[in-house]
C-alpha positions as CSV (number, residue, x, y, z in Angstrom):
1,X,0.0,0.0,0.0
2,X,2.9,2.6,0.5
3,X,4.3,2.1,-2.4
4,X,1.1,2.9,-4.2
5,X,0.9,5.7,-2.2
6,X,4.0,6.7,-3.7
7,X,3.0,5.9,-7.2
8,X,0.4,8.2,-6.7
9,X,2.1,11.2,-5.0
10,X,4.5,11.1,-7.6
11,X,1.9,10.8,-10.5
12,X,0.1,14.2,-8.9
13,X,3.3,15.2,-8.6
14,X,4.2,15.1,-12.6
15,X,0.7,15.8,-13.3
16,X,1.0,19.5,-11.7
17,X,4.8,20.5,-13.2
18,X,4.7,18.3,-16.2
19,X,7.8,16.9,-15.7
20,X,8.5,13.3,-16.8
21,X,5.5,12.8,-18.6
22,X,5.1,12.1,-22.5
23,X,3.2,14.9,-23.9
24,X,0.3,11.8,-25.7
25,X,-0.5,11.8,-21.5
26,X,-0.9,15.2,-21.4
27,X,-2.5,15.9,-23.8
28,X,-4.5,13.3,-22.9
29,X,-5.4,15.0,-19.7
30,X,-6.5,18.2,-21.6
31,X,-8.7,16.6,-23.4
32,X,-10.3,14.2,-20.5
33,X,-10.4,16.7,-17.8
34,X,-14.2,18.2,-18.6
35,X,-15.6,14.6,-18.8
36,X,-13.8,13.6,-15.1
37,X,-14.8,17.3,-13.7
38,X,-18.2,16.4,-14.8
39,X,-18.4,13.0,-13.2
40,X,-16.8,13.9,-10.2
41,X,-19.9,16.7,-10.1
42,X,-22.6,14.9,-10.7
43,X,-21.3,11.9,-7.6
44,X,-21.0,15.0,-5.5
45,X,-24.2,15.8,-6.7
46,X,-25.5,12.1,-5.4
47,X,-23.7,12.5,-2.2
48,X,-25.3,16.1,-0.9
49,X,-28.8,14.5,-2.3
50,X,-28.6,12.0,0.3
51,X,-27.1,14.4,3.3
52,X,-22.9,13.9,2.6
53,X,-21.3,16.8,2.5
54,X,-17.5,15.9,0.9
55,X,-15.1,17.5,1.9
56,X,-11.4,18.5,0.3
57,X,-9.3,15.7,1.2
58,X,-12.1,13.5,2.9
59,X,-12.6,9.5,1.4
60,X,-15.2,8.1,0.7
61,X,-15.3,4.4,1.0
62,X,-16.9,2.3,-2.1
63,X,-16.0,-1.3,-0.7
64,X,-18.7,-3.6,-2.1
65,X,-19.8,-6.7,0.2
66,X,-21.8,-9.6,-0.7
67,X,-24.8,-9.9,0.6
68,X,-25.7,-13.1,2.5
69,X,-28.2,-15.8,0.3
70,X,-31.2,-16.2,1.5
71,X,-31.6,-20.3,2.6
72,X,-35.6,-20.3,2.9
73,X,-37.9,-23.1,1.7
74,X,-40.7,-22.6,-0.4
75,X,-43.3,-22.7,3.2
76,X,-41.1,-19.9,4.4
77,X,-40.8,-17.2,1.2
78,X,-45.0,-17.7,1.3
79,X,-45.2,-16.6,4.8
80,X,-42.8,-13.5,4.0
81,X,-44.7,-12.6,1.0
82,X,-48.6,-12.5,3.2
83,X,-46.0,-10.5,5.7
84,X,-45.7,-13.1,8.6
């Protein structure tokens, strides 16, 4: 994990002084930057509709978990469907 971290620091880092980067990245960048600052606004959009308020340099966590199976036999999904 810290050297991700790392990878990551130093990929802001380039990204802000453009050093060490090839210019098809860059350019790159330019041309994707509208689409991400749009994304990125409409999630924030999702977040404030539901009461989070994100703040700069807050996570959020998106860790999916399975949801446990249902074992029931056919007796007991009948009496959950009339509400017993």
């Amino acid at each position: 994990m810290r050297a991700r971290t790392a990878d990551l620091t130093a990929l802001a880092r380039a990204v802000r002084t453009g050093i060490g980067l090839p210019l098809s990245f860059l350019r790159w960048m330019r041309l994707t930057q509208p689409a991400i600052d749009a994304l990125f606004a409409a999630f924030d959009g999702q977040l404030r509709e539901r009461g989070y308020l994100a703040m700069g340099g807050q996570i959020v966590d998106a860790t999916l978990v399975a949801a446990p199976k249902q074992r029931n036999n056919p007796a007991e999904k009948e009496a959950i469907k009339e509400g017993k």
